[in-house]
VOGU-3710 file (C-alpha; in Angstrom, 3 decimals, decimal comma):
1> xxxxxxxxxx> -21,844/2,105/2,839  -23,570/5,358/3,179  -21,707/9,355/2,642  -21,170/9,723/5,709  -19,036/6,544/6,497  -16,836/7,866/3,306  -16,884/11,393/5,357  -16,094/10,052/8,302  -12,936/8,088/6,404  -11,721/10,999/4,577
11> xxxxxxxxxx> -11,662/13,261/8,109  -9,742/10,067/9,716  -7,238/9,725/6,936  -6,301/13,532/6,657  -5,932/13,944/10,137  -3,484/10,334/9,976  -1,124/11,950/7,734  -1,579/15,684/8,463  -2,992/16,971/5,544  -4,297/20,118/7,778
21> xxxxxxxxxx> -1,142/20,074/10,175  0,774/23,121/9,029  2,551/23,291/12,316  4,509/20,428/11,382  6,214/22,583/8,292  4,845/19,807/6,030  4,192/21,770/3,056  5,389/25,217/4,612  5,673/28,073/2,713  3,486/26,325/0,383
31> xxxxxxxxxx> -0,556/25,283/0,916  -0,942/21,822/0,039  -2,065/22,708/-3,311  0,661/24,684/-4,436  2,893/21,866/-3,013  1,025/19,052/-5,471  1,215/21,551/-8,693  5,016/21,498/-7,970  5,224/17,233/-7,325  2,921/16,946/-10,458
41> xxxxxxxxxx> 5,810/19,907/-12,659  8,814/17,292/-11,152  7,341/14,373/-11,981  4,662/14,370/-15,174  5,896/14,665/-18,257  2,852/16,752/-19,215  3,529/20,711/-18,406  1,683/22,929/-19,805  -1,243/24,767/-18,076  -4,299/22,924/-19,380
51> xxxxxxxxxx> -2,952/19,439/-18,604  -1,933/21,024/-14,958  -5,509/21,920/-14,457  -7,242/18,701/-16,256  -4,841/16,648/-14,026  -5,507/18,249/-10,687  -8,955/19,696/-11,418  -8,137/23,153/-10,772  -9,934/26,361/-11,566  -7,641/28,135/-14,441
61> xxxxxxxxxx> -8,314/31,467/-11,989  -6,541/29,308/-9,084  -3,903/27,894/-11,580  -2,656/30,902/-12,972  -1,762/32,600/-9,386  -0,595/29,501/-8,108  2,099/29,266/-11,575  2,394/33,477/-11,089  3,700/33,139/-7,457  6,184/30,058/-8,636
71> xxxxxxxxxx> 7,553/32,327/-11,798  8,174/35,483/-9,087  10,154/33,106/-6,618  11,876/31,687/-9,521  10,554/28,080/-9,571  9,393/28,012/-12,804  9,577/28,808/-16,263  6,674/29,367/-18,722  7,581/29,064/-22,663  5,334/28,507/-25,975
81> xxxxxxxxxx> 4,784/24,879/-26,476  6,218/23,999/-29,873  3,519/21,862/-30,531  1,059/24,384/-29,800  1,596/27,903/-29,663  -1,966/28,510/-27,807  -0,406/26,813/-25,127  2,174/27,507/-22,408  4,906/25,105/-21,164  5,740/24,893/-17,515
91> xxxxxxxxxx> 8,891/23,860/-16,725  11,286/23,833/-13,110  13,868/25,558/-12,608  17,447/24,115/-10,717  15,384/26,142/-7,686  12,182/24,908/-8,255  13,372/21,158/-8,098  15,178/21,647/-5,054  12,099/22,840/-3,747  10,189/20,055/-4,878
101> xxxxxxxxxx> 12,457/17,511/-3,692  12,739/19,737/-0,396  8,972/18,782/0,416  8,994/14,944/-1,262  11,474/14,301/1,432  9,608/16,033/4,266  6,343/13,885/2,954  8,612/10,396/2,374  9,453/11,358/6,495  6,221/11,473/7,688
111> xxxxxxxxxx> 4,824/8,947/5,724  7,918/6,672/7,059  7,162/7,802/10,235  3,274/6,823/10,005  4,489/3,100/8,482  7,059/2,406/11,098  3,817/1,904/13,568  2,367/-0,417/11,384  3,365/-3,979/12,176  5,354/-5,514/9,094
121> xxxxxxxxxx> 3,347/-8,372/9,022  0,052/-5,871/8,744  1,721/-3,698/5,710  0,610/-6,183/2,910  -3,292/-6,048/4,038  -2,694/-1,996/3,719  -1,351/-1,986/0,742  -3,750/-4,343/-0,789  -6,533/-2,011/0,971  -5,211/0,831/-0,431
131> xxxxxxxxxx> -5,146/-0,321/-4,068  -8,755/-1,279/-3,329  -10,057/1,918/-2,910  -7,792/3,030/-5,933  -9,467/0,992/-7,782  -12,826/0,658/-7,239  -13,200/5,133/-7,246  -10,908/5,391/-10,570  -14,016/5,228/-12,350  -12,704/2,324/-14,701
141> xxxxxxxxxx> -9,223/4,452/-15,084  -6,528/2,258/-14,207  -5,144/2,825/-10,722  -1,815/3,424/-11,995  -0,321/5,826/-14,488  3,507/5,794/-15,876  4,142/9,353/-13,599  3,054/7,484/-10,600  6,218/5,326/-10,924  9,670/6,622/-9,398
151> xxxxxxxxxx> 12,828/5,616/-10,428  15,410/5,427/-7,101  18,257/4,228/-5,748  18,459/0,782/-3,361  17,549/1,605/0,072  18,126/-0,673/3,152  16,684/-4,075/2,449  16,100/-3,432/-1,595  19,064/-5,297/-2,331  18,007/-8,693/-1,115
161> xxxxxxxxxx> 14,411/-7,859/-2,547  16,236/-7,532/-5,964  17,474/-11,739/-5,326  14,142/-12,685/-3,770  11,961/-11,113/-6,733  13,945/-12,574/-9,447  14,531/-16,132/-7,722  10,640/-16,182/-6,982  9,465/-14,653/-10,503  11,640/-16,741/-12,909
171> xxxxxxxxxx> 10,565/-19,666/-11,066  7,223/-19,255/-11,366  7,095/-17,835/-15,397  9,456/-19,954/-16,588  10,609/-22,624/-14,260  14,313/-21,733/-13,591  15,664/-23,465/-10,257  17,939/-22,469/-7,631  21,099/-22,395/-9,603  19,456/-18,535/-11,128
181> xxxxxxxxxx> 19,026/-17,467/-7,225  22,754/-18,350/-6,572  23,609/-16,489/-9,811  21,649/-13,597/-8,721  22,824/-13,039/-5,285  26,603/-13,302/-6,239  26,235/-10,588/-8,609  24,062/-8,464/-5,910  26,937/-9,249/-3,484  29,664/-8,113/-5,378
191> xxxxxxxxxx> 28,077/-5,187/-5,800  27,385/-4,394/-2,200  30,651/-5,650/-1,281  32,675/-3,153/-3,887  31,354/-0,779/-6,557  32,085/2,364/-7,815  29,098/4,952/-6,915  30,840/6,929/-9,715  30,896/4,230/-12,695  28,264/1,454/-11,372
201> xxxxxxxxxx> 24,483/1,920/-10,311  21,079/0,560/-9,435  17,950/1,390/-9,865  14,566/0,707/-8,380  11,710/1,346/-9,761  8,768/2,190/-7,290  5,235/2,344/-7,633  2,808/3,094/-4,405  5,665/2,961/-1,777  7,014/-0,361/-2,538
211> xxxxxxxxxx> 9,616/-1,241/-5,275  8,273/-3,137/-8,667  11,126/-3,145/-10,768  14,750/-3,135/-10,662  17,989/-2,724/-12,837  21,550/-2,446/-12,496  24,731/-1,003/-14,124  28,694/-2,453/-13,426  31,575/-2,461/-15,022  32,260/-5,400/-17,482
221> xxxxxxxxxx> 35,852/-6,707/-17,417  36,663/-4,963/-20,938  37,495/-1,774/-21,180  35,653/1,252/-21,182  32,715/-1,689/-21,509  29,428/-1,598/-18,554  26,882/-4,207/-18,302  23,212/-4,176/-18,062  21,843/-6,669/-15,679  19,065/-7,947/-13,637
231> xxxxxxxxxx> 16,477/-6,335/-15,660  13,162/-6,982/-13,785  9,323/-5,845/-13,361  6,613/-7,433/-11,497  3,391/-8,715/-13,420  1,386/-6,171/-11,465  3,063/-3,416/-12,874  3,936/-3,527/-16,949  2,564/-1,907/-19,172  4,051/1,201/-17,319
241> xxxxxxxxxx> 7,309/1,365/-19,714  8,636/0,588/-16,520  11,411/-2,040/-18,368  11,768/1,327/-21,062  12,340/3,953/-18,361  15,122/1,727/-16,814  16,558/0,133/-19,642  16,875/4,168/-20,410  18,164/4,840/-17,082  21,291/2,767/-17,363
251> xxxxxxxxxx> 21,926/4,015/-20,856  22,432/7,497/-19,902  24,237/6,973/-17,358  26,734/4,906/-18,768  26,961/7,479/-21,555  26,965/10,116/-18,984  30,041/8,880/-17,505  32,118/8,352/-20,164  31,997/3,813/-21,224  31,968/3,377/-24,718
261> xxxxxxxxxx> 29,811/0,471/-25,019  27,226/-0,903/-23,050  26,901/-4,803/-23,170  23,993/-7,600/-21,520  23,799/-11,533/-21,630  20,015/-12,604/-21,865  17,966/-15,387/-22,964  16,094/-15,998/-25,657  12,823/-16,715/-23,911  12,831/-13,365/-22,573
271> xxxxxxxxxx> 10,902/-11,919/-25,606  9,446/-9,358/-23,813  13,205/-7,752/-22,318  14,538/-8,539/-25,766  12,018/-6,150/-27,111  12,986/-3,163/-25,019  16,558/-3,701/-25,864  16,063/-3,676/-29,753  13,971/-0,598/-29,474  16,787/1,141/-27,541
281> xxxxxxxxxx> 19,125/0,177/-30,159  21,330/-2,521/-28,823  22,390/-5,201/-31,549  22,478/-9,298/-31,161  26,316/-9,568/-31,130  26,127/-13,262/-30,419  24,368/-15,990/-29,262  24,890/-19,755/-27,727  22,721/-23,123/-26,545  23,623/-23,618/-23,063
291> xxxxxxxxxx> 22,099/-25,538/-20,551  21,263/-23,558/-16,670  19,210/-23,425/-14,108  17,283/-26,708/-14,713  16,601/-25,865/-18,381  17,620/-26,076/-22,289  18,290/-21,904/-22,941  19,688/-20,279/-26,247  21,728/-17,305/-24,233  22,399/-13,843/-26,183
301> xxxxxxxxxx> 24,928/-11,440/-26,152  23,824/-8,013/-26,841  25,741/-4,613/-27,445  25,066/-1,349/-28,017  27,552/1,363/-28,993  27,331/4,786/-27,101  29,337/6,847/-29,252  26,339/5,907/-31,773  22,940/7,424/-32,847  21,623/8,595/-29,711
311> x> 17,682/8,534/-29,598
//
């Protein structure tokens, strides 16, 4: 491989996804700078100037009247950081996340719009080839970060991902058989079939255009009661406080519309989910020997009060 085959790339792969195309009103009013300051302000949770510029590799010149023109059109706000006074926090306003979300959608279109000609069965090779390159020019970073993860709701198909991920994955770490797939997609079902948008939820978590993680949030039968369930993350991708961030998710929420206790039924093999619910501050209400899905479990109920310490 020579420069100019990595030249030749780089002027093929801007002109695929229209990185120069400002006809198209991509990034319009904004360059395409300005428009990744603002996706790095909505979704990093480091804000302040000198991370901005370490992160993007920005001149502080550049910076600074990219961050003036946001604070006169009201998309930002710059504070004191109260961990350092030398430096200045930048924060969105309700405007400047609208704005931000404005141009993630235009970019999740035209990204869509470049993967719809891509023949399903040819969308694993990409992806693989695109963590490749990732990988191999991150300089022995990892490829991933924790900000590079987004937390969403279920879009067509995600659903039955949700039952084929956690049939396929608990088979294959800890040898659970059918009977957990069955489990699983009754649970998924009843949720499509009838939930409350207002009181029940799910989330997937998404890391380079393709979900890695999932959780959900439903009413339990007692009152005033949700349940946690169907906590999952691919191998690939812990060690992202993925499990944390939606584990988190669900908690807030529930708090945030008004249940009193949040409740979940695990195992006790699951040492690693176990974890992230003890450091959230559920408690071991209960526990019992059973015997499912081909194997000898100890299951665990676990509770945590919202009216309680919150963190």
């Amino acid at each position: 491989m020579t420069v100019q085959d990595i030249r030749a790339f780089n002027r093929f792969y801007t002109n695929v996804i229209g990185a120069l195309d400002y006809s198209r009103q991509l990034y319009a009013p904004y360059t395409l700078t300005e428009s990744r300051v603002l996706y790095e302000l909505a979704h990093s949770a480091r804000t302040d100037a000198a991370d901005l510029r370490g992160e993007l590799s920005l001149d502080a010149g550049y910076l600074s009247r990219i961050l003036n023109r946001f604070e006169e059109a009201g998309l930002i706000e710059r504070t004191a950081s109260t961990s350092d006074p030398r430096r200045r926090r930048v924060t969105l306003t309700a405007k400047g996340r609208e704005t931000a979300a404005l141009l993630a959608q235009r970019a999740d279109e035209s990204v869509g719009a470049l993967l719809a000609t891509v023949p399903p069965d040819d969308r694993p090779r990409l992806s693989e080839a695109m963590l490749t390159v990732r990988t191999l020019l991150s300089d022995g970073r990892p490829p991933h970060r924790r900000e590079d993860v987004l937390l969403r709701e279920p879009g067509p198909g995600d659903l039955g991902w949700i039952v084929q991920r956690n049939a396929a994955l608990y088979a294959a770490e800890y040898g659970w058989n059918a009977d957990y797939e069955g489990l699983v997609a009754r649970i998924v079902a009843d949720f499509a079939e009838d939930h409350d948008p207002h009181l029940e939820r799910v989330w997937i978590a998404e890391l380079d255009g393709r979900p890695v993680g999932c959780v959900m949030c439903v009413r339990d039968e007692a009152p005033a009661t949700a349940r946690l369930r169907l906590l999952l993350v691919e191998p690939e991708a812990r060690g992202l406080g993925i499990g944390a961030r939606l584990v988190r998710a669900v908690i807030d929420f529930a708090r945030g519309v008004g249940y009193h206790e949040l409740v979940l039924w695990t195992n006790d093999v699951l040492a690693a989910a176990r974890s992230i619910y003890q450091r959230h501050g559920f408690v071991l209400a209960a526990e019992k020997p059973h015997r499912s899905f081909g194997k000898d479990l100890n299951g665990q109920d676990w509770r945590l009060d919202l009216h309680g310490t919150r963190e």
